[in-house]
C-alpha positions as CSV (number, residue, x, y, z in Angstrom):
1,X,0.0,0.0,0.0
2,X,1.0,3.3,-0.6
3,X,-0.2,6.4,1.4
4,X,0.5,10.3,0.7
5,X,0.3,12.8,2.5
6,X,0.2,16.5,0.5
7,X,0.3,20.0,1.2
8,X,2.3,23.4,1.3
9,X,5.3,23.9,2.9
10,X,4.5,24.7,6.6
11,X,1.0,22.7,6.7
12,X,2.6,20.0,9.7
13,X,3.0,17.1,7.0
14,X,6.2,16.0,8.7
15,X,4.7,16.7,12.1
16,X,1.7,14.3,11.2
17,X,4.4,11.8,9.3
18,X,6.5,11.7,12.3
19,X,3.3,11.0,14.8
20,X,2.4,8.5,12.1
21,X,5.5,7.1,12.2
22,X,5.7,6.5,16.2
23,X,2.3,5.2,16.6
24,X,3.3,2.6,13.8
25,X,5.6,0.9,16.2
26,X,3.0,-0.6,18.4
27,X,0.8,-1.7,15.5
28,X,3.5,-3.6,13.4
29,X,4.8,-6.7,13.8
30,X,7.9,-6.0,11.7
31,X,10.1,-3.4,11.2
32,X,9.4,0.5,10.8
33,X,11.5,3.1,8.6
34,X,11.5,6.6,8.6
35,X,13.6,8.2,5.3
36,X,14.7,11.9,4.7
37,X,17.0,14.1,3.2
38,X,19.0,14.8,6.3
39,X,18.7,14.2,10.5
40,X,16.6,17.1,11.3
41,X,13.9,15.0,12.8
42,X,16.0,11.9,13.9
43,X,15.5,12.9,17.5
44,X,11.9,13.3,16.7
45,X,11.3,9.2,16.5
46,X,10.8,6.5,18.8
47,X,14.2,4.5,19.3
48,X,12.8,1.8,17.9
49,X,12.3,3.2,13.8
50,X,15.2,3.1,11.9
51,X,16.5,6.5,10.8
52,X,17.8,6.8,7.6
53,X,19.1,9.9,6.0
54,X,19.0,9.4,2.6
55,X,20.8,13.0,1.7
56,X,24.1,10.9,2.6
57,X,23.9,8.4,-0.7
58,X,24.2,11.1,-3.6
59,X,20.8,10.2,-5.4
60,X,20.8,12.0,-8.4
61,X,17.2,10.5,-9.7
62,X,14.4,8.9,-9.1
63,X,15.5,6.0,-10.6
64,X,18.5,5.7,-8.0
65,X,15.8,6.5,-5.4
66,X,13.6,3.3,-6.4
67,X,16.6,1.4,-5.9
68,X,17.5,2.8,-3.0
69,X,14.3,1.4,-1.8
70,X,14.6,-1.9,-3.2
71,X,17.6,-2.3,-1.9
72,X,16.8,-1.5,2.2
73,X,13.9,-3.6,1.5
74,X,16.2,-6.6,0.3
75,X,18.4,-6.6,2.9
76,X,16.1,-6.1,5.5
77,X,12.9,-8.7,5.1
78,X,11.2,-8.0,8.5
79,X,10.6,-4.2,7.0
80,X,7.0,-3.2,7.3
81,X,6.3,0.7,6.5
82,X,8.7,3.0,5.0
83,X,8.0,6.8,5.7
84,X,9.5,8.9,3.9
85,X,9.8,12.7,4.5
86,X,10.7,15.7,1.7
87,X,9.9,13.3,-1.2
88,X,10.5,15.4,-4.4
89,X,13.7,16.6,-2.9
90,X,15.1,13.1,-2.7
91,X,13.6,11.8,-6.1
92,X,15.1,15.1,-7.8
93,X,12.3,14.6,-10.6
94,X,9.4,16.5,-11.8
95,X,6.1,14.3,-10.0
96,X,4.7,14.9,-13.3
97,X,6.9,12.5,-14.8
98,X,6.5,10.0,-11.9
99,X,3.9,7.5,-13.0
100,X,6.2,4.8,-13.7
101,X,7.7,5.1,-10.2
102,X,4.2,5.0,-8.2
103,X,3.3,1.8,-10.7
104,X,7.0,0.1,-9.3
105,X,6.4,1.5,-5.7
106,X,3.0,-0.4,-5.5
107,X,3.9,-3.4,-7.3
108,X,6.8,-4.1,-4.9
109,X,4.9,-2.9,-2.1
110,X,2.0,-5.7,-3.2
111,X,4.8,-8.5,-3.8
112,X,6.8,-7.7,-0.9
113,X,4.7,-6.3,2.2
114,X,6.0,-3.0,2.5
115,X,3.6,0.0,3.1
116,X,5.0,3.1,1.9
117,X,4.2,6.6,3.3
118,X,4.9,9.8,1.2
119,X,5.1,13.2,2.1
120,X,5.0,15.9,-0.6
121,X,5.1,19.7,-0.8
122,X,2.9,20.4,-2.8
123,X,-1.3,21.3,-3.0
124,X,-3.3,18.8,-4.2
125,X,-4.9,20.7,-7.2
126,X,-1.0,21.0,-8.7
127,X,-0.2,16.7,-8.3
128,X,-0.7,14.4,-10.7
129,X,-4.0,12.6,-11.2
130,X,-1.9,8.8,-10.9
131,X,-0.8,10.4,-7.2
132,X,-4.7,11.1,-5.8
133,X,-5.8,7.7,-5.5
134,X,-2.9,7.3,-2.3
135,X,-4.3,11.0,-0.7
136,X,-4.7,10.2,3.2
């Protein structure tokens, strides 16, 4: 499953994907990610999600990105929920040109287990219509 969570800059989308985040730890029985750009909020999370700053592996696309993904999720098989904060500035993309990358995301979410959470800057009248079906 994938879930996002949209709005402007300032709107407490990372404060809501952080509480999201914590609560998730008593309700899975597996392992719980949180993803951003840098270790702003690392503090911000219970001890047990696994922080991982993303800003430190030089993506350069989205397609690095994907397999960025892939390749947490293949090395760690008791990962449940991957949250991850300041989406379009990891992907470095336009999310107009992001439909093949949703269709990946949900396909190895569906294969594999993994619920993904998405948090994007952005109003929802300016996202792409393949992004609304995953508004929370």
């Amino acid at each position: 499953m994938i879930q996002v969570i949209y709005g402007k800059k300032g709107s407490g989308k990372t404060k809501r994907l952080l509480d999201m985040c914590n609560r998730m730890v008593d309700e899975q029985h597996g392992d719980v990610v949180f993803v951003d750009d840098d270790n702003r909020y690392m503090f911000d999370l219970r001890h047990e999600v696994r922080f991982v700053n993303a800003g430190e592996y030089g993506m350069r696309s989205a397609d690095m990105f994907y397999g960025f993904l892939c390749g947490m999720a293949a090395q760690n098989f008791d990962m449940r929920v991957v949250f991850i904060d300041a989406f379009l500035k990891l992907i470095k993309t336009d999310i107009n040109e992001m439909g093949w990358f949703f269709e990946r995301l949900e396909a190895y979410s569906n294969a594999h287990g993994v619920d993904f959470v998405l948090c994007i800057s952005e109003d929802a009248e300016n996202l792409p219509e393949f992004v609304r079906p995953y508004f929370i």
